[in-house]
TORMAR-73944 format. One record per residue (C-alpha): x, y, z. Coordinates in steps of 0.5 Angstrom, whole numbers, plus 500, padded with zeros to 3 digits. Last residue first. Example, Ala and Ser with C-alpha at 12.3 -4.5 7.8 and 13.67 -1.06 7.14 Angstrom:
REM residues 2
527498514;525491516;
END
This chain:
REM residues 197
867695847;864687847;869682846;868679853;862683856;863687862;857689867;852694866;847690862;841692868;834689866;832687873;829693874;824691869;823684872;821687879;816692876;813686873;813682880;810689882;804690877;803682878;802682886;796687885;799695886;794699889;790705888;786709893;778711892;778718889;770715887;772718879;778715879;785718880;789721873;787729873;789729882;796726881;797719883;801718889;800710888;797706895;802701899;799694899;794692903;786691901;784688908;782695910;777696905;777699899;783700896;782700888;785695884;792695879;795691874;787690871;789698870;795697864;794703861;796703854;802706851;803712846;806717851;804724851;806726858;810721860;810720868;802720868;801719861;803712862;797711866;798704872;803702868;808709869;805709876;808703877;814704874;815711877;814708884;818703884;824707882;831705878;829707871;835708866;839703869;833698870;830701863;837697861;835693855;828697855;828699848;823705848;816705846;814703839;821699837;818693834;820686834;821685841;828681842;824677847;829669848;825665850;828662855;832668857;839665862;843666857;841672852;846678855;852674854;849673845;851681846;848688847;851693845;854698850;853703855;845703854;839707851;842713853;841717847;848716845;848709847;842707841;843711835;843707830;846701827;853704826;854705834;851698836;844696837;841694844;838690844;830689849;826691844;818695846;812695842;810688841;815685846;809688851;804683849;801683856;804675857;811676856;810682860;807677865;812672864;818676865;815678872;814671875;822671873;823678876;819675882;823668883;829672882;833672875;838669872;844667877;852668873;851675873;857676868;862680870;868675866;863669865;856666864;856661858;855660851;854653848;846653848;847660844;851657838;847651838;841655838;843660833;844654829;838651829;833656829;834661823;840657819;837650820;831651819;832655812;837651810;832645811;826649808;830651801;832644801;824641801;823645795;828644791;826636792;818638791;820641784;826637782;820631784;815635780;820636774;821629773;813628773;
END
């Protein structure tokens, strides 16, 4: 009986240590930064944020990251995934925070540098294959719809003969594809970041 309770006290030691060493305390140190120097002081628009929710929603945390890691950890700044590191600056107006948790794709830290245009990420949701010929990505079609009628509005997709469906129907962004595309762009860490070469 007196090794049970040694046991079961072990125990119950190892899970407080390791509640608190991986979410307490990073909670705490993070809670306790905020914006300054360049730092954008606002978070995201209300379409980026809704944008978010949608990426966060079609599992694309699963395949891509969003960190940036430093010279000594790989090769992230000379393959111009990024000017810099990320840092904890870069986490505080995401709530949750989605670091991804594999690198399938490419990180999309700064994916709004990389890529400023509408029209390739739309077309890029629509069919990676369009954009990036041999890309692993899945396509994400329920993002779009066929215009067929008049009151079907929005700005059809340029899409390349090969890639259109079969009744050549034109294709339109529903206002999800476009609140997602509107969260990529947003993913800029251009601005300085205290500490941080």
């Amino acid at each position: 009986m007196n090794r049970a309770i040694i046991l079961f006290l072990g125990v119950l030691a190892t899970f407080i240590s390791a509640l608190f060493g991986i979410n307490l305390i990073p909670k705490l140190q993070i809670d306790t930064v905020r914006p300054e120097g360049t730092l954008l002081p606002y978070g995201y628009s209300e379409l980026a944020a809704r944008g978010r929710k949608i990426y966060i929603r079609e599992g694309c945390l699963y395949c891509h990251t969003q960190q940036v890691r430093p010279k000594q950890d790989g090769s992230d700044i000379p393959r111009g995934l990024g000017m810099r590191q990320t840092a904890v600056d870069d986490y505080v107006h995401d709530n949750p925070i989605v670091l991804g948790t594999s690198r399938t794709g490419p990180d999309l830290m700064n994916i709004g540098i990389r890529q400023p245009s509408d029209e390739w990420h739309l077309l890029h949701l629509y069919n990676p294959r369009i954009v990036s010929q041999g890309s692993v990505m899945p396509s994400f079609p329920w993002l779009f719809k066929e215009q067929v009628t008049a009151a079907d509005t929005g700005v059809p997709l340029k899409i390349p003969d090969k890639f259109m469906p079969k009744n050549k129907r034109p294709i339109i962004p529903t206002d999800e594809a476009l609140a997602l595309v509107e969260y990529l762009k947003s993913l800029k860490r251009d601005y300085k970041v205290k500490g941080v070469p």
